[in-house]
TIGU-818846 format. One line per 5 residues: for each residue x, y, z of C-alpha. Coordinates in Angstrom, 2 decimals. Each point is the difference from the previous one (the first is absolute). Layout:
! TIGU-818846
X/Y/Z | ...
END
This chain:
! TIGU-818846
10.18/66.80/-38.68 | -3.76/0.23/0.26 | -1.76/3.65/1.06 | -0.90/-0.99/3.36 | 3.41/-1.45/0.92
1.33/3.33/-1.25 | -1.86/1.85/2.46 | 0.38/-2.28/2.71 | 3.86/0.79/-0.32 | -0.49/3.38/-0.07
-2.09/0.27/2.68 | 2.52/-1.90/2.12 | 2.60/2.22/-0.77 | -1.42/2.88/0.41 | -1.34/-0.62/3.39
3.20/-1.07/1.09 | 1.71/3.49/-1.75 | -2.71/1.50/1.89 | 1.28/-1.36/3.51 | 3.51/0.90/-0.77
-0.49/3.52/-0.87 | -2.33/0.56/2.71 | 2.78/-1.31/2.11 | 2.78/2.35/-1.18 | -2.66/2.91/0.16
-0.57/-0.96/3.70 | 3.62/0.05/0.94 | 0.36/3.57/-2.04 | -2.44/1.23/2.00 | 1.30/-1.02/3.02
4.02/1.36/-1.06 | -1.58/3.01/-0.90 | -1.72/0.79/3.07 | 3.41/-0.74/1.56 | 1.40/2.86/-1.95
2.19/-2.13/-1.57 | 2.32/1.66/-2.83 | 3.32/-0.42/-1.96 | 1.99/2.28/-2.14 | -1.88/-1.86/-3.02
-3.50/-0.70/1.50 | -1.12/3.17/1.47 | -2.82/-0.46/1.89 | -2.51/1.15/-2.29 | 1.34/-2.30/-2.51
-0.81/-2.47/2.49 | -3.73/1.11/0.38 | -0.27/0.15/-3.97 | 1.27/-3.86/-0.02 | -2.87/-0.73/2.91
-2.25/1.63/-2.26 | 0.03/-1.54/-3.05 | 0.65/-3.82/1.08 | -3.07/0.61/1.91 | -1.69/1.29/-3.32
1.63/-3.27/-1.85 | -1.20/-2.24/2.49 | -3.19/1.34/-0.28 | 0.26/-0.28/-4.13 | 1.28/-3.82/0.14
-2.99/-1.00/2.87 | -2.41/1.94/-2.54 | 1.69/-2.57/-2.90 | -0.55/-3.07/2.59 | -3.73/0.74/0.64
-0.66/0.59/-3.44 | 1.67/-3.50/-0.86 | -1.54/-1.75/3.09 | -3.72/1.10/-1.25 | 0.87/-0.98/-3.48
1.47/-3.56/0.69 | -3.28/-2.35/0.10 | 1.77/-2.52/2.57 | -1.45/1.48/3.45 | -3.39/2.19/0.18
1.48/3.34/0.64 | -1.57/2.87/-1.20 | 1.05/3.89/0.23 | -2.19/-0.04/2.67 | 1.61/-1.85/1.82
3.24/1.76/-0.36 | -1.89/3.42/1.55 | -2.32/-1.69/2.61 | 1.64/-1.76/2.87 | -0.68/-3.39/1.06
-3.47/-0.77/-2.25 | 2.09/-2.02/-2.76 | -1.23/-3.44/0.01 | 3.41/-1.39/-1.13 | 2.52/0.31/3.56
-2.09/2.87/1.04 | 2.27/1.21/3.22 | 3.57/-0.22/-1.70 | -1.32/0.97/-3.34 | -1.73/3.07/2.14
3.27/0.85/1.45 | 1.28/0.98/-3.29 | -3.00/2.21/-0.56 | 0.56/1.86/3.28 | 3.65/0.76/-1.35
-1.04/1.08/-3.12 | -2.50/1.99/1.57 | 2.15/1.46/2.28 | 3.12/0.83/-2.71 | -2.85/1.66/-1.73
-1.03/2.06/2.38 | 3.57/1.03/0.89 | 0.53/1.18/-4.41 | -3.07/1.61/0.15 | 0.34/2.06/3.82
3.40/1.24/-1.49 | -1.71/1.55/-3.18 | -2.06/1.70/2.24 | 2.62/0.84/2.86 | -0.09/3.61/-0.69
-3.95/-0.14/0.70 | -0.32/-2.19/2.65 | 2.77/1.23/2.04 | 3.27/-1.65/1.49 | -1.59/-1.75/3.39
-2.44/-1.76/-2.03 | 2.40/-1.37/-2.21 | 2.20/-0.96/1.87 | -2.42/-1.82/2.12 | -0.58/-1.81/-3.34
3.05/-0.39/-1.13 | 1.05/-2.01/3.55 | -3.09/-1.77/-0.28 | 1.39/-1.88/-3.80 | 2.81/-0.67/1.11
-1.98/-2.84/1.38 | -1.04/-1.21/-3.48 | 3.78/-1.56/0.01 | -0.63/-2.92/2.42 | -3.41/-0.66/-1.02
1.31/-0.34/-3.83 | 2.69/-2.10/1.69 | -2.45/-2.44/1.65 | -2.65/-0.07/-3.48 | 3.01/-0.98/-1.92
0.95/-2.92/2.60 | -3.33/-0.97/1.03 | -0.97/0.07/-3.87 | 2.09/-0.01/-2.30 | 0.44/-2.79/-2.99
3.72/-0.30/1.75 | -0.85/0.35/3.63 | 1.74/-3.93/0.38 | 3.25/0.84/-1.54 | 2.66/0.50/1.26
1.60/3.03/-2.35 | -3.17/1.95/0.81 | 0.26/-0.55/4.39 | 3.67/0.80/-0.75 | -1.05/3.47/-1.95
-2.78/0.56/3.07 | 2.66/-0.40/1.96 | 2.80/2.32/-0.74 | -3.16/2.47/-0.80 | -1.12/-0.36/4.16
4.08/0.23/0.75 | 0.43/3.40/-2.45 | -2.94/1.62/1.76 | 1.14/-0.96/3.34 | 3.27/0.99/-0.37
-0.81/3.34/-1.42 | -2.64/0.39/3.50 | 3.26/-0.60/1.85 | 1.73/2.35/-1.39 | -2.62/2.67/0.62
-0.05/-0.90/3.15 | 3.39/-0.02/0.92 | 0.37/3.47/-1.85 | -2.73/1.72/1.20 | 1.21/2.96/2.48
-3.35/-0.16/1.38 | -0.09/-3.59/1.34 | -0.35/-1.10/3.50 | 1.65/-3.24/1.23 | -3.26/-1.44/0.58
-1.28/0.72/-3.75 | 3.13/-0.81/-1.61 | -0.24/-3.97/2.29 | -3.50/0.06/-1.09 | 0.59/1.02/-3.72
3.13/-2.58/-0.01 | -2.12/-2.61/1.70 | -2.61/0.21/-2.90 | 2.24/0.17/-2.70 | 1.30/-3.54/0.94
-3.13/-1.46/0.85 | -1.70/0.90/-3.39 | 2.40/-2.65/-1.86 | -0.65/-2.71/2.44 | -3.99/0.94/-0.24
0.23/-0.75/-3.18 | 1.89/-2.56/-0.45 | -1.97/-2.06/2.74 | -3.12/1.03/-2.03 | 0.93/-1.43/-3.12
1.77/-2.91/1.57 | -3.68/-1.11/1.27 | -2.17/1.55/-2.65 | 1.19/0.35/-4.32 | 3.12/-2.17/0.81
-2.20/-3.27/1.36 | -2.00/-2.00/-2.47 | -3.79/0.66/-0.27 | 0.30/3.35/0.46 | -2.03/0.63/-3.68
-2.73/-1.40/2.23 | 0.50/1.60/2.77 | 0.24/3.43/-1.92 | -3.44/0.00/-1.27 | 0.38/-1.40/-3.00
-3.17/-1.03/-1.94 | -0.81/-3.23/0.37 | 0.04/-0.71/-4.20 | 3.45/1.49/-0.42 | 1.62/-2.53/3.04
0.63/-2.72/-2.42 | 1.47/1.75/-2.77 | 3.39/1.61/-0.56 | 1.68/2.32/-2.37 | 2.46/-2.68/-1.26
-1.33/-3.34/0.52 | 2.36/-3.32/1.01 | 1.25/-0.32/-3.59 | -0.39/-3.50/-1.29 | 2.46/-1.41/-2.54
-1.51/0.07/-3.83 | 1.73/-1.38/-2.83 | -0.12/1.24/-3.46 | -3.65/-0.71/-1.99 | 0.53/-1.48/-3.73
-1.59/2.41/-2.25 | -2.37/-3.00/-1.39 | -1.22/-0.62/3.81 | -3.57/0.17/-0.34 | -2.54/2.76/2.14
-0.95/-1.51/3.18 | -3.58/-0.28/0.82 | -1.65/3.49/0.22 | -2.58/-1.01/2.95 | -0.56/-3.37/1.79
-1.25/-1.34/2.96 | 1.23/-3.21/1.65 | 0.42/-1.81/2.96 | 3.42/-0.61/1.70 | 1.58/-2.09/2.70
3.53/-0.08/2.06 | 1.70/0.94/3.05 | 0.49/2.80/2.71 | 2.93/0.30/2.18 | 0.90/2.92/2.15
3.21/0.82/1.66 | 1.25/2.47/2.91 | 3.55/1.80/0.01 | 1.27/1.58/2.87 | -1.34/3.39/-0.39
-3.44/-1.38/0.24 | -0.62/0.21/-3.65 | -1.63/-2.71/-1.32 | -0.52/-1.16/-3.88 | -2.59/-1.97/-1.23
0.19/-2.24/-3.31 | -2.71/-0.80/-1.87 | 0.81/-2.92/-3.32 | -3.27/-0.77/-1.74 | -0.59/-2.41/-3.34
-2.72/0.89/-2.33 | -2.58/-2.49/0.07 | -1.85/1.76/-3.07 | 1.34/1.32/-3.21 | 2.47/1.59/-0.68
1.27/-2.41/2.49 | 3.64/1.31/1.31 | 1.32/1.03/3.43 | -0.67/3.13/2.26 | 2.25/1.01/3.07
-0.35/2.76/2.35 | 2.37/0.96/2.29 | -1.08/2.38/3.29 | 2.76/1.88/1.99 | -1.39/2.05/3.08
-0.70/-0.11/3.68 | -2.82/-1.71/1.86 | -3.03/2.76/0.46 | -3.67/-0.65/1.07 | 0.19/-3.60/-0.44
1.31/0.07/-3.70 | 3.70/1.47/-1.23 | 0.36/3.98/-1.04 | 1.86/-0.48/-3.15 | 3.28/1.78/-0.22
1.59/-1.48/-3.81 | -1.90/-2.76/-2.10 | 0.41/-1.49/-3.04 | -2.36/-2.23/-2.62 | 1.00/-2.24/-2.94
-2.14/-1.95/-2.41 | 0.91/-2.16/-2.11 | -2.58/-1.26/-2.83 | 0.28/-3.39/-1.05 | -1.17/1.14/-3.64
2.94/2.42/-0.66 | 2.02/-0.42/2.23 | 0.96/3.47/0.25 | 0.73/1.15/3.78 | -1.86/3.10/1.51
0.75/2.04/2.78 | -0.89/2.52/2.58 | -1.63/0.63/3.68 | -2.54/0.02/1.72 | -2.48/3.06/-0.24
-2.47/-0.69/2.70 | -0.95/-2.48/2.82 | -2.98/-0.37/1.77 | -0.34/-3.36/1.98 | 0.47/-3.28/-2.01
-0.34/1.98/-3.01 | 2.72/1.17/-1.88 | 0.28/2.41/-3.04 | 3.36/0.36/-2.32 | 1.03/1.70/-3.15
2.51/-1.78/-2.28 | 1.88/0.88/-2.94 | 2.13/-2.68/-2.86 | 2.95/1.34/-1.51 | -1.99/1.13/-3.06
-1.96/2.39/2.27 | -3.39/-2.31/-0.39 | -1.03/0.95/3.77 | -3.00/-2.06/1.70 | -2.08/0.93/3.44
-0.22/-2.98/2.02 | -2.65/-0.70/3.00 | 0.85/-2.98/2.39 | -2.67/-1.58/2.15 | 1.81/-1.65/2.55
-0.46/-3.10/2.24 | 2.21/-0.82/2.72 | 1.42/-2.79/1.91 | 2.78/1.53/1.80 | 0.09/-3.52/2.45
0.31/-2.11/-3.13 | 1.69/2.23/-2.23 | -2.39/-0.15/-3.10 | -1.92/2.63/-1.54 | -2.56/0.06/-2.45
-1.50/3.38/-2.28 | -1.96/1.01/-2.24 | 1.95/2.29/-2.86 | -1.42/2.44/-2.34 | 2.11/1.82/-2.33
-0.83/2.87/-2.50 | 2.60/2.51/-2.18 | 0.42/3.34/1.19
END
């Protein structure tokens, strides 16, 4: 496993270890303002547990900027993790998570200082984080590498259901509620869930919403794991394919819509040039501006000199002009730069290919 898949796992997995801890130090917070107690958890065992997740969580969404930064994929810079809203990569989800962080960090550092800046002022605070909870819940959904599956909306979920049920409970044992704030209260607490669930029903659930997220126009075509195209074993005698070339090509374009809307475009192609060989591209995405916002793709090339099958995905797109990276089973990797033109009426397409290592 290579460096940068490393700390794209990491920083996965810490940002959702982030969410859940921040959840459980939510609902502590809320049992212990209840006054809840047992024989076994006395309440300021309770309030020592609320504590320290909320230091952990702090520790683990420390761990996922740090890994976030250092993973080269997206342009996200500790900047970015501080500053609201002025990334260029998502900038309002990937803000969100800033304002939480910013807000858990004020709510560490006020309590250092609690003796000095006195008990109304931090509490004032200390209400005013718990609001870093949903907006973490809503960067991780509208932003996350997992917002589409389904074991993360499943761990969102029972996250919104813990925290509602614990606001429930408060309610209900308060001594200090009135009917109309314990409808109110109970009226919120069940219309959070279905807030959110509508939201992601029409937004991170639906495809294009990479697009539709603000992400950069250069990273819409590419994915972290690429359609993965068959490759069979290379004999050890195979010979290097061509380092560099440039050739003309010729073939076919066919497009086709599912359901959902999604649409995915096929591009086969024949080297007219040496090394001779065959080319495909395949496109999956949505329609958007008059093109198709690129959700998956994958690339193969086969040279006719070797023989030897490469693979990989497309890293930008920018018209009728296509860039790819692709990789043989020896490693041998080459950057490839279609030129493309279409006949989408007759089905042909024509391009102009030029290839160098990387």
């Amino acid at each position: 496993m290579t460096t940068a898949t490393t700390l794209w796992y990491v920083a996965r997995g810490s940002g959702v270890v982030a969410l859940l801890l921040l959840t459980s130090s939510v609902v502590l917070g809320v049992l212990t303002a209840t006054r809840v107690r047992t024989d076994r958890w006395p309440r300021f065992a309770v309030a020592s547990l609320h504590r320290n997740l909320t230091l952990l969580a702090l520790a683990f969404i420390g761990l996922h900027i740090v890994t976030i930064v250092g993973d080269s994929y997206v342009p996200i810079s500790l900047k970015d993790a501080v500053l609201p809203f002025v990334s260029p990569y998502r900038p309002l989800w990937l803000g969100l998570g800033a304002v939480a962080f910013d807000l858990l960090l004020a709510l560490v550092i006020t309590s250092w200082l609690r003796k000095r800046i006195g008990w109304r002022l931090w509490r004032g605070i200390h209400w005013l984080a718990y609001a870093s909870w949903p907006v973490a819940l809503m960067h991780a959904l509208g932003t996350g590498s997992d917002a589409r599956t389904g074991w993360l909306f499943l761990l969102g979920a029972a996250c919104v259901a813990a925290v509602a049920a614990s606001a429930l409970a408060r309610i209900a044992m308060s001594p200090d509620s009135t009917p109309a704030v314990r409808t109110g209260g109970g009226a919120a607490a069940i219309a959070l869930p279905l807030l959110v669930f509508f939201w992601y029903q029409g937004g991170p659930a639906r495809h294009g919403w990479a697009a539709r997220a603000g992400t950069p126009t250069h990273l819409l075509a590419s994915r972290r794991h690429p359609a993965v195209v068959s490759t069979p074993t290379v004999p050890k005698n195979t010979p290097k394919p061509p380092r560099s070339f440039s050739s003309s090509a010729s073939g076919t374009i066919s497009r086709g819509q599912n359901a959902d809307g999604s649409v995915l475009v096929v591009l086969k192609l024949r080297l007219a040039g040496s090394p001779h060989g065959a080319l495909r591209i395949d496109l999956h995405g949505v329609p958007f501006g008059g093109g198709v916002s690129m959700d998956s793709s994958g690339v193969s090339f086969v040279p006719a000199t070797t023989r030897a099958v490469y693979y990989g995905s497309v890293t930008g797109l920018d018209g009728d002009r296509v860039w790819a990276t692709v990789r043989d089973a020896a490693g041998d990797r080459l950057g490839l730069t279609v030129n493309l033109t279409l006949n989408d009426a007759a089905g042909t397409a024509s391009a102009t290919i030029d290839a160098a290592t990387v």
